[in-house]
C-alpha positions, 0 to 999 in steps of 0.5 A: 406067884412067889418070887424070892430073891437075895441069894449070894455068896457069904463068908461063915459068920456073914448075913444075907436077906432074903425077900419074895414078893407075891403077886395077887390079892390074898397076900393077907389071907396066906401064911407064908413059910421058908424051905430049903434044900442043900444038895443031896439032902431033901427039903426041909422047913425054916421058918413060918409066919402067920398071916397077920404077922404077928407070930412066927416059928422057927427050925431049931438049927436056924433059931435065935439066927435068922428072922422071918417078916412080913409087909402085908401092905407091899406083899412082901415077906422076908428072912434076915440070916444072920451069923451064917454057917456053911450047913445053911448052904441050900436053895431057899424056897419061900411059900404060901399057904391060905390061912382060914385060922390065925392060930396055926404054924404050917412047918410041912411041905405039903401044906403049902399051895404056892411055890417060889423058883429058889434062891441059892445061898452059898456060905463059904468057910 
């Protein structure tokens, strides 16, 4: 189970961290990966990381911007947004896929086996 968290409301230009937690054994063996989806719009992908940790791939509208992390020890990934723009408003899907190889970034849905619930972002303007 995916469990994200650290949602809120934020000022354009303000910073929010996301979190979600994974329950489970695997934790090191998953790739694990951001979504979203601002209202009326479908889903897309934000950012990825590999299951050792050690490389990640971004959107190109959140790049140089937000950064996706991983404590493989606490289960645990994260995504510091910074210098937020109201286009970035959405519900924020974490989500996991296992990995047989450390040399993939998954960027498309339906690669993904584990969902998260959401967490809302709101940036005002």
């Amino acid at each position: 189970q995916l469990q994200a968290s650290g949602g809120g409301l934020v000022q354009a230009g303000g910073s929010l961290r996301l979190s979600c937690a994974a329950s489970g054994r695997a934790f090191s063996r998953v790739a694990m990966g951001w979504f979203r989806q601002a209202p009326g719009k479908e889903r897309e992908f934000v950012a990825t990381i590999r299951k050792s940790g050690t490389s990640a791939y971004y959107a190109d509208s959140v790049k140089g911007r937000f950064t996706i992390s991983r404590d493989n020890a606490k289960n645990t990934i994260d995504l510091q947004m910074n210098s937020l723009r109201p286009e970035d408003t959405a519900v924020y899907y974490c989500a996991a896929v296992l990995s047989y190889s450390d040399n993939y970034y998954y960027t498309r849905q339906y690669e993904y086996d584990y969902w998260g619930q959401g967490t809302l972002v709101t940036v005002s303007s």
